[in-house]
Structures are given as C-alpha cells and as structure tokens.
C-alpha positions in Angstrom: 74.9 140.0 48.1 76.1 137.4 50.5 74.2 134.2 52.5 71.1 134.4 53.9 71.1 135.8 57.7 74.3 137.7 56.9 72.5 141.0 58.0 71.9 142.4 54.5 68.1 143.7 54.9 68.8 145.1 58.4 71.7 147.4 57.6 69.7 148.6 54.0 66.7 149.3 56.8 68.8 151.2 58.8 70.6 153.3 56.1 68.4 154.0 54.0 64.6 153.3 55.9 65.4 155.1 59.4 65.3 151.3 61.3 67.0 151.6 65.0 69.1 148.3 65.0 66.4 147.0 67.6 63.6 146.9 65.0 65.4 145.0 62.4 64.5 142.2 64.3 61.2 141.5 63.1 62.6 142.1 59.5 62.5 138.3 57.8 64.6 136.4 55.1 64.7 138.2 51.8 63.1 136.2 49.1 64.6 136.3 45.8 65.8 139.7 44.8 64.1 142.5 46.4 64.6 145.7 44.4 64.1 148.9 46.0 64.4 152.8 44.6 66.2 154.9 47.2 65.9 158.9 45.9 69.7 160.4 47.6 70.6 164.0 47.7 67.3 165.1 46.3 67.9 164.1 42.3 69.9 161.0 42.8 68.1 157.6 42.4 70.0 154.6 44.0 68.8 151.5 42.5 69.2 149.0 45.6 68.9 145.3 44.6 69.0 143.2 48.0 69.5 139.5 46.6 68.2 136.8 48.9 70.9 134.6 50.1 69.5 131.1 50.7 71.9 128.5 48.5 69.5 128.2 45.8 69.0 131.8 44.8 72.2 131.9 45.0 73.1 129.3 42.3 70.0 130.6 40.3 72.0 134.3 40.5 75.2 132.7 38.3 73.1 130.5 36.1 69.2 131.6 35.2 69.3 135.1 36.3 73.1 135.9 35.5 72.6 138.6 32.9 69.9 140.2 34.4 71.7 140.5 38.2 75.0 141.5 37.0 74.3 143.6 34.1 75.0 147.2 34.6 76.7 147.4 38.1 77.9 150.3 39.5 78.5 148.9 42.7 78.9 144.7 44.1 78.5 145.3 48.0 79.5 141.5 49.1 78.8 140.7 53.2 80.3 138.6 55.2 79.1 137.2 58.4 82.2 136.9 60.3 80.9 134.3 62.0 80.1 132.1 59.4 80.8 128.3 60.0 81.0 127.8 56.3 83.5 129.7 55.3 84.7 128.2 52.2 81.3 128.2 50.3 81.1 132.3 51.7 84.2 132.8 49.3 83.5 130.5 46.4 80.1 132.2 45.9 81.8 135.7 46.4 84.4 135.0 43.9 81.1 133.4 41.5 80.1 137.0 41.8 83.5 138.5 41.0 83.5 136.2 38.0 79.9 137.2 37.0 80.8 141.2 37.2 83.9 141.1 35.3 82.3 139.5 32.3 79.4 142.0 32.6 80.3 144.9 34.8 83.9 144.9 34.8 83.8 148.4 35.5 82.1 147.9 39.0 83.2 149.4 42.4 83.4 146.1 45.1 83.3 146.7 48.3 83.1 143.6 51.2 81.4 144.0 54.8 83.2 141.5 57.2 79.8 142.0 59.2 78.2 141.6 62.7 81.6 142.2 64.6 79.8 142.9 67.8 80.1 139.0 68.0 83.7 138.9 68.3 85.5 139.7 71.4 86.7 143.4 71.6 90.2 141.9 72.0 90.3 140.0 69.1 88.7 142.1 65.8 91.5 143.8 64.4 93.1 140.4 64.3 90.2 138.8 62.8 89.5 141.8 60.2 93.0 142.0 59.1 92.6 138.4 58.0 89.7 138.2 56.2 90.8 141.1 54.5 94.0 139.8 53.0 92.0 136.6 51.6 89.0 139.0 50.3 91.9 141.3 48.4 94.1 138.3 47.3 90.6 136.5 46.0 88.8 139.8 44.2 92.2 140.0 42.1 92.8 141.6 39.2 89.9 143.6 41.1 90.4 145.8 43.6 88.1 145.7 46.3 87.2 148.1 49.5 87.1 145.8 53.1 85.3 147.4 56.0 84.5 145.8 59.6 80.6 146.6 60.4 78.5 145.9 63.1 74.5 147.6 63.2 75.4 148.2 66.8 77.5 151.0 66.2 79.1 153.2 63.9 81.3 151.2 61.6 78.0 150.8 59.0 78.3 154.7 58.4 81.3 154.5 57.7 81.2 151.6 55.1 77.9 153.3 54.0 79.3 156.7 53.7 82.3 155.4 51.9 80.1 153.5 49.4 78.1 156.2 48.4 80.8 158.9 48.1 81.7 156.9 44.8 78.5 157.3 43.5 77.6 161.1 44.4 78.0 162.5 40.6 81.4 165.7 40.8 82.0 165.4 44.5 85.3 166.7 43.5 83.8 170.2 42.4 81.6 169.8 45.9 84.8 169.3 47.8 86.6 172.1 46.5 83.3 174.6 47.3 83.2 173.1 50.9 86.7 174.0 51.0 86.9 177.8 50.0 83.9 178.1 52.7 85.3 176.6 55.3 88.4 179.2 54.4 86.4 181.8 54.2 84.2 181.6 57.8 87.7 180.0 59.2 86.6 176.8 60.1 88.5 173.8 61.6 86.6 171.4 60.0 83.0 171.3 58.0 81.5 168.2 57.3 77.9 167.4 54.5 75.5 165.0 55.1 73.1 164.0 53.1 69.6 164.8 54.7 67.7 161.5 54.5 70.5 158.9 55.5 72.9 161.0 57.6 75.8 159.7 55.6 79.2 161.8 55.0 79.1 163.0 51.8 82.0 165.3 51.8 84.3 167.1 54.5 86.9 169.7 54.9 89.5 169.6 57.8 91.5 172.4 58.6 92.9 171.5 61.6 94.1 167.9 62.9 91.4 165.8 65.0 92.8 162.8 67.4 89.8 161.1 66.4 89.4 159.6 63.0 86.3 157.8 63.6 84.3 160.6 64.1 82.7 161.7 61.0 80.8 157.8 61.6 80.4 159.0 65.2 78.7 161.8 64.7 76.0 160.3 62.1 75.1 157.8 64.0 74.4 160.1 67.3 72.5 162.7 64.9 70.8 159.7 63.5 69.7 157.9 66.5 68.6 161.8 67.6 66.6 162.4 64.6 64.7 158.8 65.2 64.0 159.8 68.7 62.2 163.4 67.6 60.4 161.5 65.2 58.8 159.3 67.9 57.9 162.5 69.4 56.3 163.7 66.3 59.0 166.6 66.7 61.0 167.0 63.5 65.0 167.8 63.7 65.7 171.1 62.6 69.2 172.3 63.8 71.5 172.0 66.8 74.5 174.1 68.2 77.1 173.2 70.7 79.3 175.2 72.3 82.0 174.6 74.8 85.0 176.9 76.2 87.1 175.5 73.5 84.8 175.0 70.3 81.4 176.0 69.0 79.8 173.4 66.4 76.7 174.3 64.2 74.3 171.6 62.2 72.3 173.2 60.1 70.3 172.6 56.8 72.1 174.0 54.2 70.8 172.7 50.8 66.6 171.1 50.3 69.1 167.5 50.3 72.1 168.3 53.0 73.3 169.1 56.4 75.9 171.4 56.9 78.2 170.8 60.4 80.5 173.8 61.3 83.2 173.4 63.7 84.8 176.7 65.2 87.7 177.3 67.7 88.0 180.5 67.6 85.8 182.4 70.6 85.8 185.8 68.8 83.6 184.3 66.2 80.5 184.6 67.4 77.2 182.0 66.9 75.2 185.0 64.7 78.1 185.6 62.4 78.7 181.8 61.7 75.0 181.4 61.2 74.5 184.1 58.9 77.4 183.2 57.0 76.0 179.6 56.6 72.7 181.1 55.7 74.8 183.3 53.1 76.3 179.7 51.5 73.1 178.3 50.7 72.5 179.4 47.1 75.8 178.5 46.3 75.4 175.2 47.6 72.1 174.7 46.0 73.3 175.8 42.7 76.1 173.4 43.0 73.3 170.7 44.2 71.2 171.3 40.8 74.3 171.3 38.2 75.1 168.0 39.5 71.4 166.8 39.2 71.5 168.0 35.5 74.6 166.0 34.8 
C-alpha cells in the first residue's frame, strides 16, 4: 500500500515479472486493488494484492472494503515516496492501515519502503532514511515494523524484497542449518540460495568475513539484469563460474526452484570437485524443498 505514483507496480514488475527498471515506465496507475498469484520456490503461492493509491481508494480501503483488504495478512508492505510533498496525509493513512491490521491481522509482519532514493542527493540519504525511520517506528507502535531505503535503480529493492520474503519461506530454519553442514562439508567461505524465478536471497551461510555487506543484493541484481539480457537473446541462463587468483565462485541450479552460489578460497579445490559435490547436494536439497511444500 501507499499513494498513488509511489512506485508500488514498478518494483512488483520488477521482482516478481522480470521488468528492467526502464520498462516500468509504460506501466500506469493501478486501479483499485489489483490482485495477482505469484507461484515462489516451486510450491509456494504468494498472494500479492497491489492496492491503488489514489485518495479515494484509499478512504474506500478503511471504510467499504476494510474487512476484505485486511483480513488475513501475513504481510502490510507500506511505501513511501521520499519525496512526497504531503507528508502528513502519507503517515495518517499508514497509521489507518496499522489501525486496520491490528483489529484484523494483528499477527502481520510490516515492513515500510522509504522509496525512490535515487532522487535524493548521494550526500544526504542516510540522513534522510534515518529520519523517516524513527517516525515510521515511533508511529507503527505497539507494532514493530522493518524500514528499508529502496530505489528500482539499484540494489536496495533486493534487499527489502529478499528480506520480505525470508519471513514467508515455510522452515527456513531447517534450510539454513542444511546449507550450513554443506558449506562445512565442500569448505566453503560463503554459500548463498536464490530462488529461481525472482533472484531473491532466500538463505546464506558465511564462513569467512566479507568487507561488503551489501553484496548478497549486489549480486542478484547483476545475475538478474544478466538473466534479462539472455532472455532478449532467446538464450536461457544456465550456470556461471568465476575464478580469480584468490577465489573461485560457482552458480549453479541446485533444486527445480533455486540457485545455489559457492564461494571458494582455497586453490587446491579444484572447479570438478566443487561441481560434483554440488551435483551430489541436490537430492538432499530437493527433499528438503518438497517437505517444506507438504507443510
């Protein structure tokens, strides 16, 4: 939720319908609600309603339509425009929807996008993030909510995005714990899972410290933007390996519904063992992938 031209529809079209940021600009104004049925890792069926954000849907949403929007919420993903000139009106219909899920979702996960951050000077975000933050947690109280800084230009919406899901990706504990003893096993410094369709971090293990911590959103975006460009090709993207003098990292398909990254430092390990070892995990993973999809 959140107003109209907020940038709702264009970062669900790039998520979850393989839009480059470039094409959502031919996407319109969402009318109404617009519900769509989003099928993640393989079993998983996201119900996406995308709720139009001109002022009188939005007063229809808390009156008319209250019960049916707000019943049965898992998740209340609220964006911001951080440019918004009417600030005020932005937070009284966010805390509306806060009032609206605790009487019928209390249970709900909230997360708020202080969106399209490109438009603030490079200088100046953390500043401006840190402050809409502190209102957005002091307003959503007693509920806790989740505040992330996005922009369509670059990685930040994977990272909101991949942060989002993870709470709705059914044991992810026992998943995390598998990825673990594997990455033990093949002596990994780090192994991350995406899910196949969206690119989006669905679990990681790190063994050894990284200078970067925005790099799991890095690295979906790049693979993302890649897998866009083969498909204008009509080439499909299969795996990739790159090696240097200090690391060797391996994407491969590991389950039907994920990617599997590998990262390696050590040189004695050589690309055919780590593949074949990778190869090896699949049946666990997909057994894993299937209990999860019967619970």
């Amino acid at each position: 939720m959140g107003k109209s031209g907020g940038g709702k529809t264009s970062m669900r079209s790039i998520i979850f319908a393989n839009y480059s940021a470039k094409d959502t600009r031919r996407l319109g104004a969402t009318m109404d609600v617009e519900q769509s049925y989003v099928r993640f890792l393989g079993n998983l069926i996201l119900n996406l309603w995308d709720c139009g954000g001109q002022e009188a849907f939005m007063e229809c949403y808390f009156t008319a339509q209250k019960d049916n929007i707000f019943k049965n919420v898992e998740v209340l993903i609220y964006v911001f425009d951080v440019q918004s000139q009417e600030l005020d009106k932005d937070l009284h219909y966010y805390q509306s929807c806060l009032e609206s899920i605790l009487q019928h979702s209390s249970h709900a996960k909230i997360f708020c996008l202080v969106h399209k951050m490109d438009l603030i000077s490079e200088d100046m975000r953390e500043t401006i993030f840190a402050e809409r933050q502190n209102i957005l947690t002091n307003l959503s109280k007693p509920l806790q909510c989740s505040c992330f800084r996005t922009s369509i230009w670059d990685e930040t919406l994977y990272k909101a995005w991949s942060q989002i899901v993870y709470q709705l990706v059914p044991n992810v504990k026992g998943l995390e714990k598998t990825l673990t003893n594997f990455a033990e096993i093949i002596d990994a410094d780090e192994i991350l899972l995406f899910e196949k369709a969206t690119f989006l971090v669905i679990s990681h293990c790190t063994r050894k410290a990284h200078r970067d911590p925005r790099r799991f959103e890095k690295i979906s975006d790049i693979i993302k933007q890649f897998k866009l460009s083969c498909s204008k090709l009509t080439a499909a993207f299969q795996s990739m390996e790159v090696r240097n003098s200090t690391f060797a990292c391996f994407i491969e398909l590991l389950t039907p519904n994920t990617y599997v990254m590998v990262v390696i430092s050590d040189p004695s390990i050589s690309s055919e063992v780590t593949l074949m070892n990778i190869r090896n995990a699949r049946k666990v993973f997909e057994k894993l992938e299937k209990d999860v999809a019967r619970n």
